[in-house]
C-alpha positions in Angstrom: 6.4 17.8 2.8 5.8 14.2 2.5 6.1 11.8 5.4 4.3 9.7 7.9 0.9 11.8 9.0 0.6 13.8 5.9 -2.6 14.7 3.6 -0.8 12.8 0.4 0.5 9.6 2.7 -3.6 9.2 4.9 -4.9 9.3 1.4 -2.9 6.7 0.1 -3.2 4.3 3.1 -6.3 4.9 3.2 -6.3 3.8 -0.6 -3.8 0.9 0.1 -6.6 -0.4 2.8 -9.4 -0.8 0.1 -7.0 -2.8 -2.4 -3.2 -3.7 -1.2 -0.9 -1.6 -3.5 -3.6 0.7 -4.7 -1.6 3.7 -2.3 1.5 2.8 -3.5 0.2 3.4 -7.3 -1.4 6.9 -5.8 2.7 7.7 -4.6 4.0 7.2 -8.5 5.0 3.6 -6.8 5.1 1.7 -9.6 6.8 -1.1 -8.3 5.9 -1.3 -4.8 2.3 -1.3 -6.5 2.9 -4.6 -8.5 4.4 -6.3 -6.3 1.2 -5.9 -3.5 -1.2 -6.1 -5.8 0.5 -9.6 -7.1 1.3 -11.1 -3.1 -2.1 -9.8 -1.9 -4.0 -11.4 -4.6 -1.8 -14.6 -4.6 -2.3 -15.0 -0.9 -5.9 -14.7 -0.3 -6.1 -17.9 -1.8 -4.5 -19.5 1.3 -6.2 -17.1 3.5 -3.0 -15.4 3.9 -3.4 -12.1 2.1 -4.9 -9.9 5.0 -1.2 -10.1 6.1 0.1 -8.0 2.7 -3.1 -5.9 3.2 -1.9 -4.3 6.2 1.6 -4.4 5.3 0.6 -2.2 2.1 -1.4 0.3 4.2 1.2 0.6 6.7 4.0 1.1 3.7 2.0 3.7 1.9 1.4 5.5 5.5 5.0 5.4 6.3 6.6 6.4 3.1 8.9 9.6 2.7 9.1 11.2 -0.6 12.5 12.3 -2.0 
């Protein structure tokens, strides 16, 4: 089962806190991985990119397989 609280979902938050989209990569998300790993990189220029770094760990915690 995959959902919020599982083994597969705490390993890839835990993997989207270290680099923002990393989890998502870890779900077979290869979108959702791009497109963190491009905003979070992009914003931390302007100080900014802590936002997408919790989004991304929150997404990859939250996420429900098919």
């Amino acid at each position: 089962m995959n959902g919020p609280g599982s083994a597969g979902n705490v390993i890839s938050a835990l993997a989207s806190f270290v680099y923002p989209g990393l989890g998502q990569l870890v779900q077979g998300r290869l979108l959702a991985a791009l497109v963190f790993f491009v905003l979070a990189t992009l914003l931390w220029f302007v100080l900014l990119g802590w936002l997408i770094h919790i989004w991304a760990t929150i997404d990859a915690a939250l996420y429900r397989g098919r």
